[in-house]
Each structure stands twice: as structure tokens, then as C-alpha cells.
C-alpha positions in Angstrom: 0.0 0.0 0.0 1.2 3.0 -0.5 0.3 7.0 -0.2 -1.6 8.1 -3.5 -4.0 11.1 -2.7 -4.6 14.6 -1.2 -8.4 14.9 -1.1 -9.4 18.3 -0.8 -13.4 19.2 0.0 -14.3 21.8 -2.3 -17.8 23.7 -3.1 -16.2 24.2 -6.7 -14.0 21.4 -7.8 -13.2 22.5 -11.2 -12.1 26.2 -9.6 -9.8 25.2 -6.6 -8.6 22.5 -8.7 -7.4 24.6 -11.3 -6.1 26.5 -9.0 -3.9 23.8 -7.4 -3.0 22.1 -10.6 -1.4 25.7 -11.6 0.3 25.9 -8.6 2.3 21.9 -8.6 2.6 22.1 -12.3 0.2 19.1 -11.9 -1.0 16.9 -15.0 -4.7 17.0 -15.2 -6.4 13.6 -14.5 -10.3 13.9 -14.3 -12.4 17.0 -15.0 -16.1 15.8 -14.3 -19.0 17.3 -12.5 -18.1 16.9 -8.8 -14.9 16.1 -9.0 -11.0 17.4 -10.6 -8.2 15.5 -10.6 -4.7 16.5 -10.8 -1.2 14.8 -10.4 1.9 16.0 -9.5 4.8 13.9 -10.0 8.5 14.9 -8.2 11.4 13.7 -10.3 12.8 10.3 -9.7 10.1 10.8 -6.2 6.9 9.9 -5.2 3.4 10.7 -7.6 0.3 12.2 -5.8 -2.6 13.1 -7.1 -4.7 16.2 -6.2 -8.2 15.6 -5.7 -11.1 17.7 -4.9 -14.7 16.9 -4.5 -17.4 18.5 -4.0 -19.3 19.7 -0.5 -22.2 21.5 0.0 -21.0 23.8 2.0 -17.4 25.2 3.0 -16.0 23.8 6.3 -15.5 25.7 9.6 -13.3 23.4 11.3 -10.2 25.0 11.9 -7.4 23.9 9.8 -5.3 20.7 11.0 -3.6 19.5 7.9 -2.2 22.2 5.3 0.2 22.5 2.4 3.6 24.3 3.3 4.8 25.0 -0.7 8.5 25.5 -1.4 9.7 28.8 -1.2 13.4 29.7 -0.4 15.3 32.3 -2.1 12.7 33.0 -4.6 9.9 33.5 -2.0 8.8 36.8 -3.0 8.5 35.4 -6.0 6.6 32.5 -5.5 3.9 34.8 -3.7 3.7 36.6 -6.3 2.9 34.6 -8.5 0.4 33.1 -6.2 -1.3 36.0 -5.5 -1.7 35.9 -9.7 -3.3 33.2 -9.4 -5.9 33.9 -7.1 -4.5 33.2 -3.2 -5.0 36.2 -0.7 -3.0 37.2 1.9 -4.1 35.9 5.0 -3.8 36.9 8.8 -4.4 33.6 11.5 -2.6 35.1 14.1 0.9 34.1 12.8 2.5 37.1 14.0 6.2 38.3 12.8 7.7 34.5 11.0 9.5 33.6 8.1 6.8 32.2 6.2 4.0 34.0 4.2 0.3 32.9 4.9 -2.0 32.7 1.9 -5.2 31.4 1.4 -6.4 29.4 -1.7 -9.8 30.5 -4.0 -11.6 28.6 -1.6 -10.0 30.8 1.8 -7.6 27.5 2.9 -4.9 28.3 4.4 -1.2 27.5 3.1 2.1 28.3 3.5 5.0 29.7 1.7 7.9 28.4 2.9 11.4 30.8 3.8 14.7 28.6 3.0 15.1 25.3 5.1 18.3 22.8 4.7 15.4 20.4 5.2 13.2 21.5 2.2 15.7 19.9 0.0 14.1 18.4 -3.4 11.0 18.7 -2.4 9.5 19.8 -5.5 6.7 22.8 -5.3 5.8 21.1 -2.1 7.8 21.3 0.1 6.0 19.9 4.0 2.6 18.2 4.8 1.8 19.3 8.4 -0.4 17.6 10.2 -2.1 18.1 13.5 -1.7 15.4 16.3 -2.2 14.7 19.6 0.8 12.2 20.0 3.5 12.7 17.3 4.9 9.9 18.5 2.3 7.8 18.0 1.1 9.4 14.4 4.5 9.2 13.0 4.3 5.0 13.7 1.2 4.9 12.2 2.1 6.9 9.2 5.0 5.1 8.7 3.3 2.1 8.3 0.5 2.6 6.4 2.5 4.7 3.6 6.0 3.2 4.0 7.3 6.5 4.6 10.6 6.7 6.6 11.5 9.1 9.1 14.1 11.6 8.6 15.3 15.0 10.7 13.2 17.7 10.2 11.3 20.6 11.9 8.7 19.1 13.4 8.9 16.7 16.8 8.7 13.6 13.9 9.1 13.7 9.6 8.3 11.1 7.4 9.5 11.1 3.9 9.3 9.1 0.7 12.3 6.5 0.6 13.8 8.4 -2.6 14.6 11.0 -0.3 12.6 13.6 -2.6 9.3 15.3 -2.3 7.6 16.8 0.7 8.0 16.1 4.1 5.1 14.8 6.2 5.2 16.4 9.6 3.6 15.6 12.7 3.2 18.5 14.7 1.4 18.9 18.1 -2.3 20.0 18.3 -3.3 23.3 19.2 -6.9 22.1 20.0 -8.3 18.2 20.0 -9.9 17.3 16.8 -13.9 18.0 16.5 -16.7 16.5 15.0 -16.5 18.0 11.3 -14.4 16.6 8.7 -11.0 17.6 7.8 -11.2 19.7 4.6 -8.1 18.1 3.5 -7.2 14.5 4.2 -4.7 11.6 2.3 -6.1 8.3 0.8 -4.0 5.1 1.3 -3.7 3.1 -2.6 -4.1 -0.9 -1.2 -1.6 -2.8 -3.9 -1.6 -6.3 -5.1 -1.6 -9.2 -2.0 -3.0 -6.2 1.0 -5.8 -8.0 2.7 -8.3 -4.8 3.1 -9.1 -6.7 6.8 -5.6 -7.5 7.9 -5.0 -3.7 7.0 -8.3 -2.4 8.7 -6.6 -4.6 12.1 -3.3 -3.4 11.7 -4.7 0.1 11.9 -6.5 -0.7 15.2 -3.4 -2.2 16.7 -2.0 1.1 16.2 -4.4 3.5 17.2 -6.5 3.9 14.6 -10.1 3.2 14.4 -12.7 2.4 11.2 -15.4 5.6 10.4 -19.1 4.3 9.1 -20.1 7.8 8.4 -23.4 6.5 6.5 -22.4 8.0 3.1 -23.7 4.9 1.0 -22.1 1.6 -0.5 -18.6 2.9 -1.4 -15.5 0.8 -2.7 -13.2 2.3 -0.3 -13.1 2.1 3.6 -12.6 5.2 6.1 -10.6 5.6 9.1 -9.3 7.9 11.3 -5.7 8.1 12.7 -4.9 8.0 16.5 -6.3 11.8 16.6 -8.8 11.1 14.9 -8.0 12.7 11.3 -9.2 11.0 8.4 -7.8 8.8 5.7 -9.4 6.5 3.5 -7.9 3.4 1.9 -8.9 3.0 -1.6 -9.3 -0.9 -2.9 -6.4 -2.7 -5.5 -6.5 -0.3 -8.9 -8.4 -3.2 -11.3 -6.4 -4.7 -13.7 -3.0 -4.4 -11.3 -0.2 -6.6 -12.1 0.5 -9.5 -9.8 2.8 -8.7 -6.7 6.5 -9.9 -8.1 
């Protein structure tokens, strides 16, 4: 199994994923009613894909998993041109730091990131940050579902691809326990040939994790949250798959 999706929730699909697509240099996948696709692939590193779907509504949780985009030297840039796009500057609170705050079409927040030794081929994105309750624990569980390994970073734990490239997935202490909405951003496990959907759906109880029935009709993937409580789904084998070697 392995980590194949960002799944953003989105009242318009085709506009925040045009938006995002512009901003990776992402290769567009699916353009349908209710749903864009987009992939962005890091040389010789990992491929995600992009995804946004539509919700009736836009969320009001506040924020606990964001996109930290590669900035460095050419920050000002990079804002710049982000601004062109259609970000906004945003104010959370942040205060006097290194990073600029922007908010996508939809008014997510995101990051632009000053230089790091850690944000080292990256490509345009450069950290995943996620909010948890135990790093400890998160990083463990992260690890194992996606086969990321950890490597020295900002953040009290940071996962990475094993080619070394693309971004770093953080685990970063909450500010505030996780409520009953949704995250408006959240990562979808890819099972592969020989993963036993039940052996996974144990393995993710043994570490923490626990299986979500949120009533939304007979769908060929399974949700779950992590052990604070944000939410993943694990998407079934990809039909017609090659056989495990």
C-alpha cells in the first residue's frame, strides 16, 4: 500500500482544482462534475494526485492538515505569483515569521515556505503538516500505512518518501483536539496487489487507529481515522494491477 491522494473538499471542484493544478505544475487527470483530478509527479520521487470533491458547504473546522509549498530564495516570487493566481493574503494570528500565509480560492490556508536545509528536493511542495495529539504515536502509524521513513526535520517527527525527494510529512502537536467536522483536507492510502483490506483495517486498530461508518452509501473504499482522529481513506487494488512480483 502506498500514499496516492490529497483529497481536498471543495464547493467548486473545477475552480480550486485549477487552482492547485497551476500551482504543482500538476497533469490534469479527471475533469467531471463533482470532482477534478490533478497529479503532481516529483522527479525520480513519489506521484500524488490532487483531488477535490465537491461539498455543500465550506468547512469551519479550523485547519489541521495544510500545504507548506516551497519557497526559499525565490519566496517573494513565489507569492507573487500566487497572488496571480488567485491566493490572498491571510492573517491567522501568525504574527512576525518567516513564512508567508495565503489562502487558496476557496480561503484554505497555506504556506510559503522561507529557506530550510530540510526542504531539499521537495518539488513545489515542500511539508505536509499535520495536527496530532501524539507525534509519537502518528508518525508510527504513518509510517506504516505509507512506507514512509522518518528523517530529521522541523517538526517533533518527519516522514518522507524512501527516494529522499518530495515533501516532508510532519507531525506537529495539536493546538486544540480534533472536533466532529471533517477535515477539509485529508490523504487516501492506494491498497496494492496481496494487502488483505481486513488485515490492513486490524493493523490500523493495533496502532491507534479506528474504522469511520459515516453513512455516506455503499462505497468501494473504507474510512478511518488516525490516532487523533483525522481521516484517511484506503482506496481498494486499482483493477487490472499486475500481480505482486
Amino acid at each position: 500500500m502506498f500514499l496516492e491522494n490529497l483529497g481536498f473538499d471543495a464547493v467548486d471542484p473545477q475552480r480550486l482544482g485549477k487552482f492547485w493544478e497551476a500551482v504543482v505544475g500538476g497533469e490534469r487527470l479527471t475533469d467531471d462534475d463533482g470532482i477534478y483530478e490533478t497529479r503532481m509527479t516529483v522527479d525520480d520521487g513519489p506521484v500524488l494526485d490532487l483531488c477535490f470533491q465537491r461539498v455543500p458547504e465550506p468547512p469551519s473546522e479550523p485547519l489541521r492538515f495544510h500545504l507548506d509549498l516551497h519557497g526559499g530564495a525565490d519566496q517573494a516570487a513565489v507569492v507573487q505569483r500566487l497572488l496571480n493566481l488567485g491566493a490572498s493574503p491571510l492573517d491567522i494570528g501568525q504574527g512576525a515569521v518567516p513564512w508567508v500565509v495565503l489562502a487558496d480560492p476557496e480561503g484554505n490556508p497555506f504556506c510559503v515556505m522561507e529557506e530550510r536545509p530540510a526542504y531539499t528536493k521537495t518539488g513545489p511542495i515542500a511539508a505536509l503538516p499535520l495536527d496530532c495529539s501524539d507525534p509519537d504515536a502518528s508518525a508510527d502509524f504513518w509510517s506504516w500505512l505509507t512506507g514512509w521513513t522518518e528523517v530529521p526535520g522541523v517538526a517533533p517527527r518527519t516522514l518522507r518518501h524512501g527516494s529522499g525527494r518530495g515533501p516532508l510529512l510532519e507531525m506537529c502537536p495539536e493546538a486544540r483536539s480534533k472536533g466532529p467536522s471533517k477535515n477539509r483536507l485529508h490523504m487516501d492510502i492506494r491498497l496494492e496487489r496481496g494487502d488483505d483490506p481486513d488485515l490492513v483495517a486490524a493493523g490500523i486498530a493495533q496502532r491507534g487507529g479506528r474504522e469511520l461508518h459515516p453513512g455516506w452509501g455503499d462505497l468501494p473504499w473504507r474510512t478511518y481515522a488516525d490516532p487523533s482522529g483525522n481521516e484517511l481513506c484506503v482506496l481498494p487494488v486499482r483493477t487490472g494491477a499486475p500481480p505482486e512480483a
